[in-house]
C-alpha positions as CSV (number, residue, x, y, z in Angstrom):
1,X,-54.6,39.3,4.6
2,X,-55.7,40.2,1.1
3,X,-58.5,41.8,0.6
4,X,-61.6,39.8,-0.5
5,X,-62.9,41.0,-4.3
6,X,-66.5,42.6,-4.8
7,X,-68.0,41.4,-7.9
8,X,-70.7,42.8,-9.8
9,X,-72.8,39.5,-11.9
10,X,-74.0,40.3,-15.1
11,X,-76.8,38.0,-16.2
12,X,-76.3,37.6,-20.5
13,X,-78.0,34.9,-22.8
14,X,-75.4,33.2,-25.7
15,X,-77.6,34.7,-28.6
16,X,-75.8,34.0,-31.1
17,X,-76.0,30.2,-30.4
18,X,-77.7,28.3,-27.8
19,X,-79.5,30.7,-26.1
20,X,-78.4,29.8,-22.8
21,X,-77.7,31.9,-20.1
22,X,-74.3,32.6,-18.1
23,X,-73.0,35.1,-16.0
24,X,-70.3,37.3,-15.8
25,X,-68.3,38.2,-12.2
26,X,-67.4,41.8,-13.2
27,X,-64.7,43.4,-10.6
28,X,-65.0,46.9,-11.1
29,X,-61.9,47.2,-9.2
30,X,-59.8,45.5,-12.0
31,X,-61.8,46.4,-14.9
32,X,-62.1,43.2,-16.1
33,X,-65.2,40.4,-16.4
34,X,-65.0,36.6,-16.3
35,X,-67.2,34.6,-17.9
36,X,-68.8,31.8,-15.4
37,X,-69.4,28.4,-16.5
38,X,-69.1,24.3,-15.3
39,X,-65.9,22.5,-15.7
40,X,-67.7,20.1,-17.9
41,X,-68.7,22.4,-20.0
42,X,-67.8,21.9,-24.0
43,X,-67.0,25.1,-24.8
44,X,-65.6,23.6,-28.7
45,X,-69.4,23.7,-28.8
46,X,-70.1,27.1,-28.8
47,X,-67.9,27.6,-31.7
48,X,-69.7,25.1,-34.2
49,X,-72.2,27.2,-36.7
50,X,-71.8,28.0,-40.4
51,X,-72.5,31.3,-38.8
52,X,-69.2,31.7,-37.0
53,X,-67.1,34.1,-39.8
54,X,-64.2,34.0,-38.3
55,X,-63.5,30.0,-38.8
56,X,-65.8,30.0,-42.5
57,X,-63.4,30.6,-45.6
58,X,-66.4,31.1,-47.9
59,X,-68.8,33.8,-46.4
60,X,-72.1,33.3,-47.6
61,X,-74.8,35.7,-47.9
62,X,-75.6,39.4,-48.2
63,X,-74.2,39.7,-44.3
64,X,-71.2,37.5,-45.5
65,X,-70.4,39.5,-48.7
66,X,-71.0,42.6,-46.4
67,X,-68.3,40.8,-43.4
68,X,-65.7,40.1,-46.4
69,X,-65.5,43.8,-47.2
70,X,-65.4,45.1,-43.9
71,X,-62.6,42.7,-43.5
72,X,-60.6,44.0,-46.5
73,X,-61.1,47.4,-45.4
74,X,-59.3,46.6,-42.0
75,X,-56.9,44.9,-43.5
76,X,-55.3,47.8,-44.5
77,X,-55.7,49.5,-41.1
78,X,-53.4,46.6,-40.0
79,X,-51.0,46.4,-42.2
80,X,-50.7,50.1,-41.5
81,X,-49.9,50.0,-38.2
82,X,-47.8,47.1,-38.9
83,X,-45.5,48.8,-40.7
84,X,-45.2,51.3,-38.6
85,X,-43.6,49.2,-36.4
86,X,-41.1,47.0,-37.8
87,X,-39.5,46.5,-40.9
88,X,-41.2,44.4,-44.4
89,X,-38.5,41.8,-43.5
90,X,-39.9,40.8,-39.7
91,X,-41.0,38.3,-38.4
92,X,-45.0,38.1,-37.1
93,X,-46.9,35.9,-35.0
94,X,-50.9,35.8,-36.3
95,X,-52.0,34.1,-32.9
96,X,-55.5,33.0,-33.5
97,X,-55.2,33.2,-37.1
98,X,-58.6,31.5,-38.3
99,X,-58.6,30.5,-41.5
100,X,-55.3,32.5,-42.4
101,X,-56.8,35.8,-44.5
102,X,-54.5,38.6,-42.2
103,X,-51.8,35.9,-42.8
104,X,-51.9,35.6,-46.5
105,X,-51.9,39.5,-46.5
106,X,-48.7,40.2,-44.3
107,X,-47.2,37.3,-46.5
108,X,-48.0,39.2,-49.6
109,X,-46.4,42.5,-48.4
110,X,-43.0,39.8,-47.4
111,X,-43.1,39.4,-43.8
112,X,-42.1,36.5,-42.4
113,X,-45.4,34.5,-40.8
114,X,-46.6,32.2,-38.4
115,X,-49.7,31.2,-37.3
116,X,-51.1,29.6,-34.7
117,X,-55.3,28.4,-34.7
118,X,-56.4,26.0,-32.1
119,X,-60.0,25.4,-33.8
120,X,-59.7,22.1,-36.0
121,X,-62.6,23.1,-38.7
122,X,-60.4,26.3,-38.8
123,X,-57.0,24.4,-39.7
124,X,-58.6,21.8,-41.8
125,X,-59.3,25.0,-44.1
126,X,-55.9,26.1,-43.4
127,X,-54.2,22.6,-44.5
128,X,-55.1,23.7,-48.3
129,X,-53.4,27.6,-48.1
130,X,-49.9,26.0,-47.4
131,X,-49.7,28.2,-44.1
132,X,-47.1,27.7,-41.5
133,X,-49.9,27.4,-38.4
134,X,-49.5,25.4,-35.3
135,X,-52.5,24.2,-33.0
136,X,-50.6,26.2,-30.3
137,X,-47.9,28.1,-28.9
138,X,-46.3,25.2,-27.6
139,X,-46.2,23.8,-31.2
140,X,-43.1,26.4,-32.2
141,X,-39.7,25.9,-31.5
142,X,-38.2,26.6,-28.0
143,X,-35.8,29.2,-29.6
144,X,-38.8,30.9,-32.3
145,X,-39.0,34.9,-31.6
146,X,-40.9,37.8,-33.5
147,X,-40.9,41.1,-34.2
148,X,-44.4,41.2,-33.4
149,X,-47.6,39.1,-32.3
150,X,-51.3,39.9,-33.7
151,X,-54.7,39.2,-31.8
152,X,-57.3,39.9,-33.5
153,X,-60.0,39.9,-31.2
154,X,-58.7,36.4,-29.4
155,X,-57.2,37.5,-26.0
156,X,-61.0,37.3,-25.0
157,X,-61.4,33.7,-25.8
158,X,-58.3,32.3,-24.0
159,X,-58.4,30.4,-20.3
160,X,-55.8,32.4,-19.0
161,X,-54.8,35.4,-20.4
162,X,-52.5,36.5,-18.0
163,X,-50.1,33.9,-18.5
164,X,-50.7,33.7,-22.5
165,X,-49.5,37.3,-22.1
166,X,-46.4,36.5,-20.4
167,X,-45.8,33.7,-22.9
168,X,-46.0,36.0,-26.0
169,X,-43.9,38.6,-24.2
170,X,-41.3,35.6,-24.1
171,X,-41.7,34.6,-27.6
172,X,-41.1,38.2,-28.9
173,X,-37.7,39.6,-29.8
174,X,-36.3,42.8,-27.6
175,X,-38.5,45.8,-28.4
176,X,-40.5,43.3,-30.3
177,X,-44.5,44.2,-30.1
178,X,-47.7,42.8,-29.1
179,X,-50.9,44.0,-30.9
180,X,-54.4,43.3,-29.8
181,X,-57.8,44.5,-31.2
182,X,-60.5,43.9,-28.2
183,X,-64.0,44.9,-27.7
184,X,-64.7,47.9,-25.8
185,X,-68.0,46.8,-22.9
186,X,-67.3,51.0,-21.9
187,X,-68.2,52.0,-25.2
188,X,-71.2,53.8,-26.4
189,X,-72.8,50.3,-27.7
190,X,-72.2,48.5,-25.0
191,X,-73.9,50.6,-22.4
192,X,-76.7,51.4,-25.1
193,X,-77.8,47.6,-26.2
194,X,-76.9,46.6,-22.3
195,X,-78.3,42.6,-21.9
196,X,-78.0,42.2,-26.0
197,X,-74.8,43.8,-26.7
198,X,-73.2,41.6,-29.6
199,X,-69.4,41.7,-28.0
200,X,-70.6,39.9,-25.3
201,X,-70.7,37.2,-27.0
202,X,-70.6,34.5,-24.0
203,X,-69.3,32.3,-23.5
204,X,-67.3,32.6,-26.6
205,X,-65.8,35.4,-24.9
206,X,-64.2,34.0,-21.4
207,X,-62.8,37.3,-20.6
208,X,-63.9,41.0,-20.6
209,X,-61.5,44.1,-20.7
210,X,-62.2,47.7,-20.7
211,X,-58.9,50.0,-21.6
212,X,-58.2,50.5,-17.8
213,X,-58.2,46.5,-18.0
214,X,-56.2,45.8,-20.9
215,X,-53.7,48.2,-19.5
216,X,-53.6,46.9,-15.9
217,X,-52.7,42.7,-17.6
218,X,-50.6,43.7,-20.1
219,X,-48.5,45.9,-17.3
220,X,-48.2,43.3,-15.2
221,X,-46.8,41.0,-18.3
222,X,-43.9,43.4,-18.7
223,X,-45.4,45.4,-21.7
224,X,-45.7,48.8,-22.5
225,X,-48.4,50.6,-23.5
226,X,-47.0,52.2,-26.2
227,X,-51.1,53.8,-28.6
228,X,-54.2,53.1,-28.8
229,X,-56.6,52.6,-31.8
230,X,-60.0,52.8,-33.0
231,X,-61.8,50.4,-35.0
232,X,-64.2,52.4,-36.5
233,X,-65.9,49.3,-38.9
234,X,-66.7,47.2,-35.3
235,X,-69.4,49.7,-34.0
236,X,-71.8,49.1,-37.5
237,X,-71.0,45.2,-37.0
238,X,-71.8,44.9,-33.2
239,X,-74.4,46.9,-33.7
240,X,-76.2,45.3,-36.2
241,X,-75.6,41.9,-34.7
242,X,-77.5,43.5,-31.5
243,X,-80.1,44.9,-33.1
244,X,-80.5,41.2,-34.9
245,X,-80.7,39.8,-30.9
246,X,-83.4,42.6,-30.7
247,X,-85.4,41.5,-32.9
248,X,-85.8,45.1,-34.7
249,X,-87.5,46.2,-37.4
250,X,-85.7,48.2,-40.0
251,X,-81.9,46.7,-37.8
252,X,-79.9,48.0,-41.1
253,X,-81.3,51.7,-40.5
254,X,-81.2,51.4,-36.5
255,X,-77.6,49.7,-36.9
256,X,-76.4,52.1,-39.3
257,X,-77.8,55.1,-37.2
258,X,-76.4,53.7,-34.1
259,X,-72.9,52.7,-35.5
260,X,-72.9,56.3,-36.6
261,X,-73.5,57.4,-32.8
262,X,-71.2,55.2,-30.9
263,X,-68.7,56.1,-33.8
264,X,-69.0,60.0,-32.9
265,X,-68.7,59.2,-29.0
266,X,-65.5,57.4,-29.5
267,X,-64.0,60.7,-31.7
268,X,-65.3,62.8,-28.7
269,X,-64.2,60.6,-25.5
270,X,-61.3,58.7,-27.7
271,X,-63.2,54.9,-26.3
272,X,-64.6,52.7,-28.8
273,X,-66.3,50.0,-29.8
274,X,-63.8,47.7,-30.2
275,X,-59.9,49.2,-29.8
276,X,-56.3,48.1,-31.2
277,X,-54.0,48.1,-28.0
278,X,-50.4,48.5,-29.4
279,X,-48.0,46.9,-26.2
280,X,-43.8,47.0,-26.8
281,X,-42.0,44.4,-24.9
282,X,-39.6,46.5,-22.1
């Protein structure tokens, strides 16, 4: 007989949204949190604000202007890493794509790209960009493989990542490689805003994965864990969403100071705020 799973409930309000409140069952055996909520629950909902960056293709604002940069700088950290790994001439998989920014930039340095966005407000902004995206995997041919398969800070919104994982291990080409950027609730942040930590984000965010989690699903898939990577622009963002959630005075100074802080932790303990996973199918 199987032994029965402790979990630990975390109580956490949606502020970003509707300020309702949901809990997580965190097993601290696994290293992993699901978010709890009712069947009938719309979760499409959740996802519908001019607010939400990710699915706007004109961000508006001083904090939009400020999101657009931080995004460009990134960009580059990608692109890095992706080259590092295969060739100008592969083929990529931008699962979760949005509203197709990291796309247009790995087309512009000639790979080969995909996409795939289930969020309709998100692909009617895609229709005009002449993207190749699907509403889901299932969308691509049977015999479709890739050199590699980005997630950007999605394998936290899917309904069962566990099996998504195994599906992208089956759409990738030998050696091929998965790539996933996921926020860190063992970081410095998390464990300082507690309660109003930004990267919560529920129940956006079904699914919760420390490193020790990440590692233990995407094992399990068949992957291999091949480096980790920091980053470093997420711990100023979360931060100053949670100080937002706060309600603080003077959030620009607090966020910048405590970006700065859970920054330095992650150079000293190598565990940040949010962390690119780099797997290798076997």
């Amino acid at each position: 007989m199987s032994q029965k799973k402790t979990y630990r409930p975390l109580q956490l309000q949606d502020h970003f949204l509707s300020k309702e409140s949901f809990t997580i069952d965190w097993d601290p055996s696994q290293q992993i949190g699901a978010t709890v909520f009712p069947d009938s629950l719309d979760l499409n909902a959740y996802y519908k604000s001019t607010n939400y960056a990710s699915h706007q293709d004109q961000k508006k604002g001083w904090f939009g202007r400020a999101y657009r940069l931080a995004q460009r700088l990134m960009f580059y950290r990608k692109l890095n890493l992706l080259t590092s790994c295969i060739s100008k001439s592969g083929r990529v998989l931008d699962y979760g794509c949005g509203v197709g920014d990291f796309m247009i930039a790995l087309t512009n340095k000639g790979y080969d790209t995909v996409g795939v966005e289930p969020s309709p407000s998100a692909r009617e902004v895609l229709a005009a960009k002449k993207l190749t995206v699907f509403p889901s995997l299932e969308g691509l041919r049977s015999a479709s493989r890739f050199d590699a398969i980005t997630l950007w800070h999605v394998l936290e919104h899917l309904e069962n990542p566990s099996e998504s994982l195994q599906h992208f291990y089956e759409k990738l080409l030998p050696k091929g490689y998965l790539i996933l950027a996921l926020p860190n609730p063992n970081s410095w942040d998390a464990h300082h805003y507690k309660s109003f930590w930004a990267a919560w984000d529920v129940p956006r965010h079904l699914w919760h994965f420390t490193e020790e989690g990440i590692m233990r699903v995407a094992t399990e898939a068949g992957f291999v864990h091949r480096k980790t990577y920091a980053l470093p622009l997420d711990a100023f963002y979360v931060s100053l969403l949670s100080e937002g959630y706060k309600g603080s005075s003077l959030k620009w100074m607090r966020a910048l100071w405590n970006g700065i802080r859970s920054t330095g932790h992650g150079i000293l303990h190598n565990n940040y705020s949010s962390q690119i996973y780099l797997f290798q199918k076997a």
